[in-house]
DOMIMAR-831604 format. One record per residue (C-alpha): residue number from 1; x negated, y, z. Coordinates in steps of 0.2 Angstrom, whole numbers, plus 5000, padded with zeros to 4 digits. Example, Ala and Ser with C-alpha at 12.3 -4.5 7.8 and 13.67 -1.06 7.14 Angstrom:
2
> 1, 4938, 4978, 5039
> 2, 4932, 4995, 5036
END
This chain:
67
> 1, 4992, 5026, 5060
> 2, 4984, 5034, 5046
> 3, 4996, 5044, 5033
> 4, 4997, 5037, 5014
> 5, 4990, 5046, 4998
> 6, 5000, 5050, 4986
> 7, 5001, 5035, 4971
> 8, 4982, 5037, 4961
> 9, 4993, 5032, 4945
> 10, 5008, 5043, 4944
> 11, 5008, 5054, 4958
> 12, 5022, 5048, 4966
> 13, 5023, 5055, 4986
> 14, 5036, 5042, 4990
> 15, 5025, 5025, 4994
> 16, 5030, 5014, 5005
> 17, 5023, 5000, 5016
> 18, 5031, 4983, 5013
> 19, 5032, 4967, 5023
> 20, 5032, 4951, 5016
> 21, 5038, 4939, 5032
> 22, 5027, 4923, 5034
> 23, 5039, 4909, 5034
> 24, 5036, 4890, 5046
> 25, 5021, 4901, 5056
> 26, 5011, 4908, 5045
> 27, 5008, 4927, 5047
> 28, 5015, 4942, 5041
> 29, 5007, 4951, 5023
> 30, 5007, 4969, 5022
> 31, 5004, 4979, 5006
> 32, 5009, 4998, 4997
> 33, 5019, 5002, 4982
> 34, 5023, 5015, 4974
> 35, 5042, 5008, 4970
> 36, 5050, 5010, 4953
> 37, 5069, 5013, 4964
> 38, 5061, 5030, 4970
> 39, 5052, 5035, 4955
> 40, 5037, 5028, 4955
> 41, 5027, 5018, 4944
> 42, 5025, 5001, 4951
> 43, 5008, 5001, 4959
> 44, 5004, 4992, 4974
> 45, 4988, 4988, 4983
> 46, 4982, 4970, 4989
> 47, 4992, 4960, 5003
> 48, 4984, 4960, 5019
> 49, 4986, 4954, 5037
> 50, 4986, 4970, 5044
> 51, 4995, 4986, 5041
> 52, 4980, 4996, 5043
> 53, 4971, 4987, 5029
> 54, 4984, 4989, 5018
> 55, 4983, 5009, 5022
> 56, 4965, 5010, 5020
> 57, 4965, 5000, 5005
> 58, 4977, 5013, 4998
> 59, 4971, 5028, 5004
> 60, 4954, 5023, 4994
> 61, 4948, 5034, 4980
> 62, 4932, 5032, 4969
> 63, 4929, 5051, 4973
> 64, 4932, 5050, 4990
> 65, 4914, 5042, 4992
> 66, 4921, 5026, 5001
> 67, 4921, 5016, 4984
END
């Protein structure tokens, strides 16, 4: 699993992948934030299916050539 930048808006090192359960079925969400409880600023990326999209999603930078 890739590692997470650090948050694009404050700087923040401490993000955090977060689960949000599906309930009756449906699948699990997955999305980053860069939590106000360990000083961040509030940022998250979308919800996605998978963990890995959530990361990537993340990770992206419009100078990083990806955008």
């Amino acid at each position: 699993m890739e590692e997470l930048k650090i948050c694009p808006f404050c700087g923040n090192k401490d993000v955090t992948i977060m689960t949000r359960r599906g309930k009756n079925g449906w699948r699990d969400y997955f999305y980053v934030l860069c939590d106000y409880n360990d000083g961040g600023c509030g940022a998250s990326s979308g919800w996605y299916h998978y963990v890995d999209e959530a990361i990537e999603a993340w990770n992206k930078r419009v100078d990083d050539g990806k955008a």
